[in-house]
N, C-alpha and C positions, 0 to 999 in steps of 0.2 A: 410530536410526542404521542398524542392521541394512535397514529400507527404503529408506531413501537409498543403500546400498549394493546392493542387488539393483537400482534404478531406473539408477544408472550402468553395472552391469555389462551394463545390457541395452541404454544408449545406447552403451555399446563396441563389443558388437555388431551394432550398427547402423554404426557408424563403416566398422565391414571389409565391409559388406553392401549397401553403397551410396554414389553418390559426393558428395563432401565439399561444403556448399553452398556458394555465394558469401559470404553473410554469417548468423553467428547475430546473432538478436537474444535478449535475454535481459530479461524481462519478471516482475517480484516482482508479488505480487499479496498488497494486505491489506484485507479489509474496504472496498472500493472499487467495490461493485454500481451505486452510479449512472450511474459513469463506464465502466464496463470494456468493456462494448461497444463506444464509437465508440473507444474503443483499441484492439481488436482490430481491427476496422472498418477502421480506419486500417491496419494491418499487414500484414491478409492483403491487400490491397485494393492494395500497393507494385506498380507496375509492372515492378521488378524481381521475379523470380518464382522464380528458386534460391535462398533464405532459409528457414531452418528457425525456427521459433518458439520458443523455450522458457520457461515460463511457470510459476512455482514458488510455490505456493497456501502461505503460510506460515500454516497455519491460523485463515482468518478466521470471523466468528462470521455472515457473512450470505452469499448464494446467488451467492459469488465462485465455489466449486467447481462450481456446477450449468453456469454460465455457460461456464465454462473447456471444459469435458466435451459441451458442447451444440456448441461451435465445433470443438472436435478430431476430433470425428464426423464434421464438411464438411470437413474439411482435416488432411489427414496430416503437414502440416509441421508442426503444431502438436503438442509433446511438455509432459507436463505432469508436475512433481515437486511431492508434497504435502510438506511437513513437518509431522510429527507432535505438534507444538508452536511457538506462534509464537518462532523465532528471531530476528527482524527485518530490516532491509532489506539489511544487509554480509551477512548470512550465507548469505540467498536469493540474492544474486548471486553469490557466491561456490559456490551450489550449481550456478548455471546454468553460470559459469565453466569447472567441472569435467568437462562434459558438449558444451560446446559445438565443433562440428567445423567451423566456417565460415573462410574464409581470414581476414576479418572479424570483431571483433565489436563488438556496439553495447548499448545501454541504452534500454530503455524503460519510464517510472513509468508504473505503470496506471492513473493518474486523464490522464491527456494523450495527445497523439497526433500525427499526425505528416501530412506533403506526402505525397501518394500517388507522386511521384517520391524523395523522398529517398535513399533508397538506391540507386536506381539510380545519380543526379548524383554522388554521395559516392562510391558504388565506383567509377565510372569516372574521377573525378579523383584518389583517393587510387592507383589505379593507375598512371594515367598522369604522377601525379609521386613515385612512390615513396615519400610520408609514411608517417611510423610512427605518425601520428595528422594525424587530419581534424577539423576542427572546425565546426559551421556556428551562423548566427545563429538565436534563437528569438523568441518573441513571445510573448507574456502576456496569459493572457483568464482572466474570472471565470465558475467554474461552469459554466454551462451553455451558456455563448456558441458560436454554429453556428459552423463555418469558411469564410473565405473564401479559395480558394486562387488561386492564379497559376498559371495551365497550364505556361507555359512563361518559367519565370520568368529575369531576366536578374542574373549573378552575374559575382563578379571572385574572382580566388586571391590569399591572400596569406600569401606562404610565409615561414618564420620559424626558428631557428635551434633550439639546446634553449629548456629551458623557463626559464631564467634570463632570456632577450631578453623572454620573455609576463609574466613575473612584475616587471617594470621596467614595462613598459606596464601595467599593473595598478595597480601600488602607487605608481605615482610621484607621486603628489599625490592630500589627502584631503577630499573636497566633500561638503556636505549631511551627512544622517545615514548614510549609506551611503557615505560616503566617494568615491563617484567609483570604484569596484573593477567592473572588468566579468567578471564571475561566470561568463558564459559559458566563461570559459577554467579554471573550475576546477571545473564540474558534468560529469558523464560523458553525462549523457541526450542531450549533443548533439555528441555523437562516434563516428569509427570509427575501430576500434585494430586497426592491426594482429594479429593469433595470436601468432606468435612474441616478440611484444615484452609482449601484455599476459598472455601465461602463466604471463610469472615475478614477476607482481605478486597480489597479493588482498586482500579490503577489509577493515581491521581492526574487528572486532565488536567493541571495547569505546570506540572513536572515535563517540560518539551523535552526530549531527547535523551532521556534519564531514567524513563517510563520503568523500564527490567530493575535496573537497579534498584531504585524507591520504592519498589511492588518486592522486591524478594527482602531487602533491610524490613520491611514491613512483615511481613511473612514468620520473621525469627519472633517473634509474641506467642506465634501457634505452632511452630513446625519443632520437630524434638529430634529429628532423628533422621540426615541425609545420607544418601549414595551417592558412588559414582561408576559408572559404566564406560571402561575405555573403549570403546568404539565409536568408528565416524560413522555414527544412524543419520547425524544431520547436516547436508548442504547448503551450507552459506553463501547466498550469490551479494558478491561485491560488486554492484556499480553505483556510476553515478544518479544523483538526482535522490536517494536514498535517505532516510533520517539519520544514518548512524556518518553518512559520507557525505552533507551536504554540510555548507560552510558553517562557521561557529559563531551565532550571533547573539547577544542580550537576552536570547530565550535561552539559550544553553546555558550561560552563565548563570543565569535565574535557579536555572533547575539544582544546577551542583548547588546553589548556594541554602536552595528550599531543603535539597538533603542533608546539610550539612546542620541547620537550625532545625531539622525534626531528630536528628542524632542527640544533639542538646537538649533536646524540650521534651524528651519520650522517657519519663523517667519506667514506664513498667517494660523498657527494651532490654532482653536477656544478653545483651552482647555486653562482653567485657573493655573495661576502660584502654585496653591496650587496642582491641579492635575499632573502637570509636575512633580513636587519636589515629588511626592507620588509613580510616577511610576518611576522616577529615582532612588529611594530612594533603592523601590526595586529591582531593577533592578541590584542595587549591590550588594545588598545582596544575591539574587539569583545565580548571577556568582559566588560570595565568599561559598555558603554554598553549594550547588549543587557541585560545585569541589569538596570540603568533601567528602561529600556522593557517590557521583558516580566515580570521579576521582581518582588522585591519586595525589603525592605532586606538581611534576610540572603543573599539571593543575591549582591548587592554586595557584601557585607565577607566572603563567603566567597571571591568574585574576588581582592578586593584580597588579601588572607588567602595563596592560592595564588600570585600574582601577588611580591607581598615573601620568600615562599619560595623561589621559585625564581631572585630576586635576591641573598639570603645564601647560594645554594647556588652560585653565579658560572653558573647557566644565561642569565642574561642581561642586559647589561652596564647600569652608571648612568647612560648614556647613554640607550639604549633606554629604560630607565623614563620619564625625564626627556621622553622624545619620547610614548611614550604619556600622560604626563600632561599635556603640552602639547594632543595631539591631544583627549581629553577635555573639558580644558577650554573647546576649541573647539565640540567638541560640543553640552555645554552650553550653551555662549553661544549657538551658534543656533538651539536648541531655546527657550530663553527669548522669542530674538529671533521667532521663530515664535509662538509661545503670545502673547506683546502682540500682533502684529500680526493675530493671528486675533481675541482681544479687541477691538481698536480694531474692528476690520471689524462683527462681532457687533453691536457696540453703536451704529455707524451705521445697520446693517437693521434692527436692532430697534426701534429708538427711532424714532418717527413724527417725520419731516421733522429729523432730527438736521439733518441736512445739504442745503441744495437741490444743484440739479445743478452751479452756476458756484465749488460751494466755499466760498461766505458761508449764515453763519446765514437758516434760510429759518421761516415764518412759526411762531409757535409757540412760539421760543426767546428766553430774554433775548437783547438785541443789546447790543453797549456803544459810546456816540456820545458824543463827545467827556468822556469818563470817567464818564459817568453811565448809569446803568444803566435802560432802561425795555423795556416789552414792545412786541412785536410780535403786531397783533393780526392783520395777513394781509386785512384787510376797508376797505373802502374806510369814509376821514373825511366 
């Protein structure tokens, strides 16, 4: 603690010592040497050029630190906070948070990276319409996939009220296993938040895996007025080993269910009662079918377990239940509905000449001709 206190009082005095950038970006770093380069790559490389880096090494166990300390040598806007101990990813931004001086600030994971324009297009349209948050689309790659960017790419604004109009658009209807939730509006990595609005917010460290969501539902107290920017500025690398893709245990459950009881208990939150009921709705759902998938049984009956608690405690009404158990069971169903149809398909590739191409039994197979059953032998009588 004592370090992290000497490391801010010397970015304070930076603050009085030089002028304030256009945007911080704020950068956790764990254990992520494969990737951290073309992230930094990607940052310092912004064509906007008043941007200070701040990059907060939560004690990883591989040559994230060498890396960091190699790039902050070429480039002075890069500032680096070690933590003495890994705290994890709310805590590391929350340490950038405290230190960052930009009119702007923004988020970036160190496994991903970003449009060498992004910040530029993003500050000068959250400028020019005065949002207290920007939002823009991302894209999805595995591992190691190169980038292919658009120079000068062509976008539209689409401005939006608080956050109760995003979370309607959200949660209004639930498809596939993912329900049809476009996420983008509840991840931080592909936002610019205004200073003044995101100062009086920070991420709560006991929220595991939930961090973006609980930090932007929090958010809607101070933010009045969002955007959105359809373009893909930000690269999202999906791999293993990752918070959002590593398996779903009693800390995930925890977290939906801590969201779910600050939905309830926050009487000065400006979202509307249909919003609340939309993100709690899924919020159970989410604990109930993620244990499936990623779990195992006791992660499920400890869901459920929490889940009926917090319905004899009147956090959340019979209604509500009654709708996640509805959504569930749908779940289910096309999960099922999925697993046969992957079955059927399976068993047609595998099985030699199951099927010819026109959809009738093709050589090889009993045929049945007029109730009787004989072979097909494919060779000429």
């Amino acid at each position: 603690m004592a370090r992290i206190l000497c490391v801010t009082l010397f970015f304070a005095f930076q603050c009085v010592t030089s002028a304030a950038p256009k945007v911080s970006v704020i950068v956790p770093v764990y254990n992520v040497e494969p990737y951290l380069r073309e992230c930094l790559d990607s940052i310092v490389n912004q064509s906007l050029k008043e941007i200070e880096i701040i990059c907060i090494e939560d004690c990883s166990t591989d040559n994230g630190l060498k890396i960091l300390q190699e790039y902050a040598q070429k480039d002075r806007r890069i500032k680096i906070i070690r933590h003495p101990q890994n705290r994890g990813l709310s805590a590391a931004r929350n340490s950038g948070l405290r230190v960052a001086r930009g009119e702007y600030i923004c988020f970036v994971d160190s496994d991903d990276y970003i449009h060498p324009d992004m910040y530029k297009i993003m500050y000068t349209e959250i400028r020019k319409g005065d949002y207290d948050v920007l939002m823009c689309d991302h894209k999805d790659v595995n591992k190691f996939e190169g980038d292919h960017w658009e120079r000068n790419p062509v976008y539209r604004i689409t401005e939006y009220g608080d956050a109760s109009e995003i979370i309607e658009l959200c949660f209004c209807r639930f498809i596939s296993c993912n329900f049809g939730v476009c996420w983008d509006n509840f991840v931080v990595w592909n936002k610019l938040y205004k200073k003044p609005v995101i100062d009086r917010c920070k991420f709560a460290e006991e929220v595991y895996g939930r961090e973006d969501l609980h930090f932007n539902i929090c958010l809607d107290k101070f933010a009045k007025k969002y955007a959105f920017i359809n373009a893909e500025f930000y690269h999202y690398r999906q791999r293993d080993g990752s918070i959002m893709h590593s398996s779903f245990t009693r800390k995930k459950v925890d977290a939906d269910l801590i969201i779910l009881k600050y939905l309830r208990t926050s009487p000065d939150l400006r979202l509307t009662k249909s919003a609340v009921r939309k993100v709690c709705s899924h919020l159970l759902i989410d604990a109930l079918t993620f244990s499936i998938s990623f779990g195992d049984d006791g992660v499920f009956f400890y869901a459920v377990g929490r889940i009926c608690g917090l319905y004899c405690r009147g956090l959340i009404s019979f209604g509500e239940l009654l709708y996640a158990a509805c959504g569930l069971a749908k779940w289910i169903t096309i999960m099922c509905c999925r697993c046969c149809r992957n079955t059927w398909m399976s068993v047609k590739l595998t099985v030699p000449g199951f099927f010819a191409g026109n959809g009738e039994p093709s050589s090889g197979i009993l045929s049945v001709n007029g109730g009787a059953a004989s072979a097909v032998s494919g060779g000429s009588e």
